[in-house]
C-alpha angles and dihedrals in degrees: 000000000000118000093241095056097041085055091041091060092032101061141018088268124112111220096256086062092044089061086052095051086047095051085050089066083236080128134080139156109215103326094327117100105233116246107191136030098232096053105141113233122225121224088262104045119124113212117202135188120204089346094309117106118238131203127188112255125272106259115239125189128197142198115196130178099216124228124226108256096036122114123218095229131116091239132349128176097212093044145043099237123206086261079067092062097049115087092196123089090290104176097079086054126112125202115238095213127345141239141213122259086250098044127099134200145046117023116178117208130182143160092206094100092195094053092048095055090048081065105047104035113120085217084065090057079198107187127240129199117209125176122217141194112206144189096250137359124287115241134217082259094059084044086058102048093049093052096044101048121252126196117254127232108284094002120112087203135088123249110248102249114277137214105235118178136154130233111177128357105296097003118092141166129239139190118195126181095202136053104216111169110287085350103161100041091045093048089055094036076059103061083043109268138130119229111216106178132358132201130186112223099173156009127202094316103327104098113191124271112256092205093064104090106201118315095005109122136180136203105260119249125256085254091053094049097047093046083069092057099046 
């Protein structure tokens, strides 16, 4: 890893501050001063600023269900938001893909900055299943529109196609590949249909633990955590 990036995660530091800090002579490596910023590091460098040594952080990942009434924010003054939930050391922590305050389910955290960004680039296009309970039944019509694209209220592009399917009366399932503001509940607002309640069941190939009742959350397996950088 260069030695700019390393300092930049490392600390609280951007890289152009890094490179300061590195032309101030603040940086070694060992007991060499570094001299550039794009200096590789080798496994057993030890990297130190102003004399103290510094490591990058350990990475922690997070699954969450999500209660109603929770926001997904770092912090709010009106709300609690899901960082409450989390006994670890959550303020370094980002949100892989947020949720409404009414709706319920898997949230992804992480510190990991890189792996969080696999999950929510639009380029990913990384899908996401939500269950919803609406006001009336969908119809082959609404299964249609989902899977060919509409344009939503106010937007001039077409929504990415959708998996619709229903699984009871007035409850369905649906996969999106986007996360346009308020997306699920305005493409069926626009067929028509009311959404009551909505829950998040997965994103990409990590499905919500069962086993997690509302704001409990675990640490992702290895296998969890790899399935986001494939």
């Amino acid at each position: 890893m260069r030695l700019d990036k390393f300092l930049s995660h490392a600390t609280v530091y951007s890289r152009a501050q890094v490179k300061k800090l590195i032309r101030d002579k603040r940086v070694q490596i060992g007991e060499v001063i570094a001299r550039s910023a794009d200096y590789m590091l080798a496994e057993n460098d030890r990297v130190l600023l102003d004399g103290e040594q510094v490591c990058l952080p350990v990475a922690q990942y997070f699954m969450l269900n999500k209660p109603a009434a929770y926001v997904c924010a770092n912090s709010d003054s009106d709300n609690p938001t899901v960082l409450d939930l989390i006994e670890e050391a959550a303020e370094d922590l980002a949100i892989a893909g947020r949720l409404d305050k009414d709706t319920t389910g898997l949230v992804l955290l992480s510190n990991n900055g890189q792996w969080v960004h696999r999950i929510i680039s639009p380029r990913r296009e990384c899908p996401k299943m939500y269950h919803a309970d609406l006001d009336y039944p969908i119809t082959d019509d609404t299964i249609k529109k989902f899977k060919q694209g509409f344009f939503l209220k106010g937007e001039e592009k077409l929504t990415k196609p959708a998996i619709l399917e229903s699984i009871a009366e007035n409850k369905v399932s649906v996969v999106i590949s986007e996360g346009r503001y308020h997306q699920v509940k305005r493409m069926f607002a626009a067929c028509g249909l009311h959404v009551q309640a909505l829950h998040r069941v997965s994103v990409g190939d990590i499905t919500l633990d069962n086993s997690l009742e509302p704001g409990q959350y675990r640490v992702l397996t290895a296998a969890e955590i790899n399935s986001v950088l494939l």
